[in-house]
ZATIVO-357981 format. One record per residue (C-alpha): z, x, y; residue in three letters. Coordinates in pm, whole numbers, plus 50000, padded with zeros to 5 digits. Layout:
REM residues N
pz,px,py,res
Z,X,Y,ALA;
...
***
This chain:
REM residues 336
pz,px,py,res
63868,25214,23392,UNK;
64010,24872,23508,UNK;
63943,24707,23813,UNK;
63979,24849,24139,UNK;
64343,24919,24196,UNK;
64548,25040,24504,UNK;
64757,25331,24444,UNK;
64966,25628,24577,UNK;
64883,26018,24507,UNK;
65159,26161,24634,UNK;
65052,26591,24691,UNK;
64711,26440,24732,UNK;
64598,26725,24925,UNK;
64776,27009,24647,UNK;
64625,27123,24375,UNK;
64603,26878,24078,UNK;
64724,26628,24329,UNK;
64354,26634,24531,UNK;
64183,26641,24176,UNK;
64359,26333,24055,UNK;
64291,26171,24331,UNK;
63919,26258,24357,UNK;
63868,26138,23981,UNK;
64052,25799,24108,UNK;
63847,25759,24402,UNK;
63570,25795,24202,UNK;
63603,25566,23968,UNK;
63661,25263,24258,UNK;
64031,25294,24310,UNK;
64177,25242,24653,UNK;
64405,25533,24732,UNK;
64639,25681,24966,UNK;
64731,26003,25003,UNK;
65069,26144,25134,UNK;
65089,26479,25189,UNK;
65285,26700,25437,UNK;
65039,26977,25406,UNK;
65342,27283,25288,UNK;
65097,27363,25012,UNK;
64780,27185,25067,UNK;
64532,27160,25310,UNK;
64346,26888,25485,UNK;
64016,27003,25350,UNK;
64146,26902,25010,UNK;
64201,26559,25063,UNK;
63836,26379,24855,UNK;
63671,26185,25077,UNK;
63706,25817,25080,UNK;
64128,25880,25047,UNK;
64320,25720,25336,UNK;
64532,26051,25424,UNK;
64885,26011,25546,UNK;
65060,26320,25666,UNK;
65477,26261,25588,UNK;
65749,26401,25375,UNK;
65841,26228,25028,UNK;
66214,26266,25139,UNK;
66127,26043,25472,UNK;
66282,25708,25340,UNK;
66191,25484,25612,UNK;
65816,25635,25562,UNK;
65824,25580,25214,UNK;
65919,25210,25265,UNK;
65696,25128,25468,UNK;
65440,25245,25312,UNK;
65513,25075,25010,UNK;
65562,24751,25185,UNK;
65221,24765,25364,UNK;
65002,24888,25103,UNK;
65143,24711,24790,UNK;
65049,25003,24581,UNK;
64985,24936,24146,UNK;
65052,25250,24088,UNK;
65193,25549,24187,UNK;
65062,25921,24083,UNK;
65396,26155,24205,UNK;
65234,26527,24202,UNK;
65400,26677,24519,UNK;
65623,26907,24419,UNK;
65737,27294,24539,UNK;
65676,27391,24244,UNK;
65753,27782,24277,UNK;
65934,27842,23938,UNK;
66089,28114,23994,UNK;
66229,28140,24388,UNK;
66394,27790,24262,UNK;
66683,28046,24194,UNK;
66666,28131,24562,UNK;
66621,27812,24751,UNK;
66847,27541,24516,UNK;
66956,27336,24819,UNK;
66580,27279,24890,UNK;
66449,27284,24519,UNK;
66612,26952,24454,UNK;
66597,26772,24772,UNK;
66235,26806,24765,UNK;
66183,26790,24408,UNK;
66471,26550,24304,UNK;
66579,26370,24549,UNK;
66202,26300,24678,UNK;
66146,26162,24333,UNK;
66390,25934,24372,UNK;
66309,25811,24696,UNK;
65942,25726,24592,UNK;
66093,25552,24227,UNK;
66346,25341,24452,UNK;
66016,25189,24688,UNK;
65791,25186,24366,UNK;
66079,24969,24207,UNK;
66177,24755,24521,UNK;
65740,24646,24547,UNK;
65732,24573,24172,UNK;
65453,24866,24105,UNK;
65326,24850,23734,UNK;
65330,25190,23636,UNK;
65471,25559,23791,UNK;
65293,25865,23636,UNK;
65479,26200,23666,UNK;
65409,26537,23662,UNK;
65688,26714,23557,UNK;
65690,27125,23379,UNK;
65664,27230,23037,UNK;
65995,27462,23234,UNK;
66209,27168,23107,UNK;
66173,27352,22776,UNK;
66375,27692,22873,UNK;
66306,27926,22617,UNK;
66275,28033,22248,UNK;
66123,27647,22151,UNK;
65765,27745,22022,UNK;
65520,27604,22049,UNK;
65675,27335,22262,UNK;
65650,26962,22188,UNK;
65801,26672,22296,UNK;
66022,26602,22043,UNK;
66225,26908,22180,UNK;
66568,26876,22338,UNK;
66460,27040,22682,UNK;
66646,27301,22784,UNK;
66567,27408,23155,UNK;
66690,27738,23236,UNK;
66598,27746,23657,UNK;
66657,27504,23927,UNK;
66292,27382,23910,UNK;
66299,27299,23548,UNK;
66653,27117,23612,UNK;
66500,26890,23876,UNK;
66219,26798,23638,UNK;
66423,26663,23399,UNK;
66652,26520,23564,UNK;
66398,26261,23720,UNK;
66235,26247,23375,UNK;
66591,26088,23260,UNK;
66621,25912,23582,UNK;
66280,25751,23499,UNK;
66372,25648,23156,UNK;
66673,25487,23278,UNK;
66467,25306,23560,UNK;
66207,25155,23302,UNK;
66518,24979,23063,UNK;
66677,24883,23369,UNK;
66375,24732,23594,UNK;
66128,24732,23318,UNK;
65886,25040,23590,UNK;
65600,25143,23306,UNK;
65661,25575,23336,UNK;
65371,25834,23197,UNK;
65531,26151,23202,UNK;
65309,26495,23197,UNK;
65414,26841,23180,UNK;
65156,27034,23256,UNK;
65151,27412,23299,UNK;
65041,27720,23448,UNK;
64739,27526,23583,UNK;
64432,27716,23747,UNK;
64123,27627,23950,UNK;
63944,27536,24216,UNK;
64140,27414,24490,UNK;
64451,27603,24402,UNK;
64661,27787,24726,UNK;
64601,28171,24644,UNK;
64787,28219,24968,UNK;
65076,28141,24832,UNK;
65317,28472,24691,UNK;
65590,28312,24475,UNK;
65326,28053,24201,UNK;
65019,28062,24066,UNK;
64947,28399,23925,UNK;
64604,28349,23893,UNK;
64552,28308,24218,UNK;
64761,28607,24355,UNK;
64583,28784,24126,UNK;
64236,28657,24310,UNK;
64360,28674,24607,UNK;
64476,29068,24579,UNK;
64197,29164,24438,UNK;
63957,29047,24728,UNK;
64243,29209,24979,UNK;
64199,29567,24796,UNK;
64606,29525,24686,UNK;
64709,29597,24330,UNK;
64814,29292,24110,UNK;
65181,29279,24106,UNK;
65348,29223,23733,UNK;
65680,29118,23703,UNK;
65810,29352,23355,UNK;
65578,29484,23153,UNK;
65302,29230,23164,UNK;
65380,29088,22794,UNK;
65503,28712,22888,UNK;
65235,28492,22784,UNK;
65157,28156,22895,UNK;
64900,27897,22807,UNK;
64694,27898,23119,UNK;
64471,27586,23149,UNK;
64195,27455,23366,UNK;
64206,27227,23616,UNK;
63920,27074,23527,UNK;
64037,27023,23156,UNK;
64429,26853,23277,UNK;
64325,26670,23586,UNK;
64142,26401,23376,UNK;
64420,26302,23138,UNK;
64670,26290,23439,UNK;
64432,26025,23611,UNK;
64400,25825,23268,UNK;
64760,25845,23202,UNK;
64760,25561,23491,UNK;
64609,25306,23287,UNK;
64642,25428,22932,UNK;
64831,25119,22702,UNK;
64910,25391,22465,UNK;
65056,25596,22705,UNK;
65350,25355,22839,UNK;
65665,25505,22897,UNK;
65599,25856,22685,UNK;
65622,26204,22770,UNK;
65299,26438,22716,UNK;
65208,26820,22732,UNK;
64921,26889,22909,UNK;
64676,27235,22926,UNK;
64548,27501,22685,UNK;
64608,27549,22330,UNK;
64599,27901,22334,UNK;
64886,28149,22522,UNK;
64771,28483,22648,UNK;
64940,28773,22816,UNK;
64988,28847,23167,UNK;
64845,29208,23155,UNK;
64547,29043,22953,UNK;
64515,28799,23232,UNK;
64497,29033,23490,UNK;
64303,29246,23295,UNK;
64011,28931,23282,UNK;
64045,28896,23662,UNK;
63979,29245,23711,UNK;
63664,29219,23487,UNK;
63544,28866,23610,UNK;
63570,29018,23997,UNK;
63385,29369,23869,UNK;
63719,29587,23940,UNK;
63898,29815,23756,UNK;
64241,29688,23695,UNK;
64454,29819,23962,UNK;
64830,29700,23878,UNK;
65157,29767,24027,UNK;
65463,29649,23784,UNK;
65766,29593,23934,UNK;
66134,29508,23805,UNK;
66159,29235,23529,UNK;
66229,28889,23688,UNK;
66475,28603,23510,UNK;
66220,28427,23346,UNK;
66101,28280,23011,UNK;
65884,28558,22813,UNK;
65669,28296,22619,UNK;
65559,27953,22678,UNK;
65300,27721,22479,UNK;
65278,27380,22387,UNK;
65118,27158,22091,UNK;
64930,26886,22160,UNK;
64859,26691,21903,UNK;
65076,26418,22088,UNK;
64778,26431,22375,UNK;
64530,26397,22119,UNK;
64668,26118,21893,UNK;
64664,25879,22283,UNK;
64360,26015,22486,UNK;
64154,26155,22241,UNK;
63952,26467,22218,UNK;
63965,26684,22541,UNK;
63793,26955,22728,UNK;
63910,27307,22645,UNK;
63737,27532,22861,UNK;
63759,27916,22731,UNK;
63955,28080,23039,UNK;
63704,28369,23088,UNK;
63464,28062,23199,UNK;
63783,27884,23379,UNK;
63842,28217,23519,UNK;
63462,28273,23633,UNK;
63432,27909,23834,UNK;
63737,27983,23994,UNK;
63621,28317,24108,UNK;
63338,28168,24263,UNK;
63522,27910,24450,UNK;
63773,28210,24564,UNK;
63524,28442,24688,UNK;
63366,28139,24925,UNK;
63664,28077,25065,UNK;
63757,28456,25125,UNK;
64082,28634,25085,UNK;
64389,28451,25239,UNK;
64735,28596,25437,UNK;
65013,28574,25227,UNK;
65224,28311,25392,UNK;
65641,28353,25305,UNK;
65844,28084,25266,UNK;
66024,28103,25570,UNK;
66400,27945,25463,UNK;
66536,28160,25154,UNK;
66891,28037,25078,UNK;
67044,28328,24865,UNK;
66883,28677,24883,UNK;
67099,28854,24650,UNK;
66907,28932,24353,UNK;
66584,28869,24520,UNK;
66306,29055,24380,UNK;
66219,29365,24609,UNK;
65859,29201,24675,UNK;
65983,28906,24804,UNK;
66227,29054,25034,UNK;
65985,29271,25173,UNK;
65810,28944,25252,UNK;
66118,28801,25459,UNK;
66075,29141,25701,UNK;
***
């Protein structure tokens, strides 16, 4: 790594966000953390991060803290990044997601910061493009997937006309420690966790056969922090995750067997989503080198671990759906 920088993890206290910035901390970087804790949790934040509680959409917040903290770089990971409710709650979709973005790209671009890294979806693909690479002409098929590339091409057209470095990631279907298994709508892993240690069967949209390349936190977290300072890595667009895809009924099936259950599964009505997704990374490769690839029964096991210390968690429902017709039956139950 290069010397000690100051930078911005914005959904610091998420998911991948806290594990980015834990790897940056560690490795001597000065970093700031802005969060306003709708997915993530205090106790996520690593310790030595300056925490700031505020919205990415909060202009005059963003400002200023760009203007105090002169940041180098900027790591944008907060996201709502529930696939598929997008459909459902468009209006806040892309203000958070798009419009958030852009916020944090116009404060990077007014303080002169070197380089913004990205993490968009591997959803900008839509379907029937296998294995995905970036070569593709993306073809996002939900709301979520729109916003991502949409501030991917805003991006693009902010480094030609400011000359703003851009590493662009897109990550998917992500799983670990640290993940919110609270949450209904994302992360099937972790509803899948989190049912099992409530004594609830493990809802599958369909008949279970979608297949996704789930990949371990502790695999993609890594490359996202290097993408910061990477030469190689200026102003390109990267998959991230696992080489291999596997089912969703085969996934739920390994949960069941690393938490010593039978499988007890409750399928419910097909969903509007795409059946398959899996990228090729050779791209990856070819820039950051060789990576971890941990098998996902072990990915599944450390995860478990982590899950059943922190105990089973309430289901919490998003709380402002904008358009209920077509709602799956589960998640309407939820708004009750």
């Amino acid at each position: 790594m290069v010397d000690s920088q100051k930078i911005l993890v914005t959904g610091g206290a998420g998911f991948i966000g806290s594990h980015v910035a834990g790897n940056l901390t560690e490795h001597g970087h000065e970093v700031t953390v802005l969060d306003d804790l709708s997915g993530g949790s205090l106790e996520n934040v690593p310790a030595g991060c300056e925490f700031i509680k505020g919205d990415i959409t909060d202009s005059k917040l963003v400002d200023h803290l760009f203007e105090s903290h002169k940041f180098d770089l900027v790591y944008h990971l907060a996201a709502y990044a529930a696939e598929g409710l997008s459909h459902f709650i468009r209006r806040f979709n892309y203000t958070n997601n798009l419009i958030g973005s852009v916020t944090l790209l116009n404060a990077a671009i007014r303080q002169k910061t070197s380089r913004f890294v990205f993490t968009s979806s591997t959803a900008v693909y839509g379907t029937g493009q296998l294995p995905m690479t970036e070569d593709m002409v993306p073809r996002p098929e939900d709301p979520y997937g729109i916003a991502k590339r949409a501030f991917e091409l805003d991006l693009q057209a902010a480094a030609e006309m400011f000359g703003i470095e851009y590493v662009i990631f897109r990550p998917h279907n992500v799983y670990g420690e640290g993940q919110n298994i609270g949450d209904p709508y994302r992360n099937v892993v972790g509803i899948f966790m989190n049912r099992i240690m409530r004594r609830e069967p493990m809802p599958i949209f369909g008949d279970g056969k979608q297949t996704r390349a789930f990949s371990y936190i502790g695999d993609v977290a890594p490359t996202i922090t290097q993408g910061g300072f990477e030469a190689k890595a200026k102003n390109r667009i990267f998959d991230v995750g696992a080489d291999e895809p596997v089912s969703v009924i085969d996934l739920a099936h390994m949960v069941a067997e690393i938490f010593e259950v039978k499988p007890n599964i409750v399928y419910l009505a097909p969903r509007n989503e795409v059946m398959h997704a899996f990228s090729e990374h050779s791209a990856l490769r070819k820039v950051f080198g060789a990576r971890e690839n941990t098998p996902i029964l072990e990915g599944l096991r450390r995860m478990s671990l982590w899950a059943r210390a922190k105990g089973q968690h309430t289901p919490t429902p998003f709380t402002n759906i904008e358009i209920v017709e077509n709602l799956p039956e589960n998640w309407r139950r939820l708004m009750q």
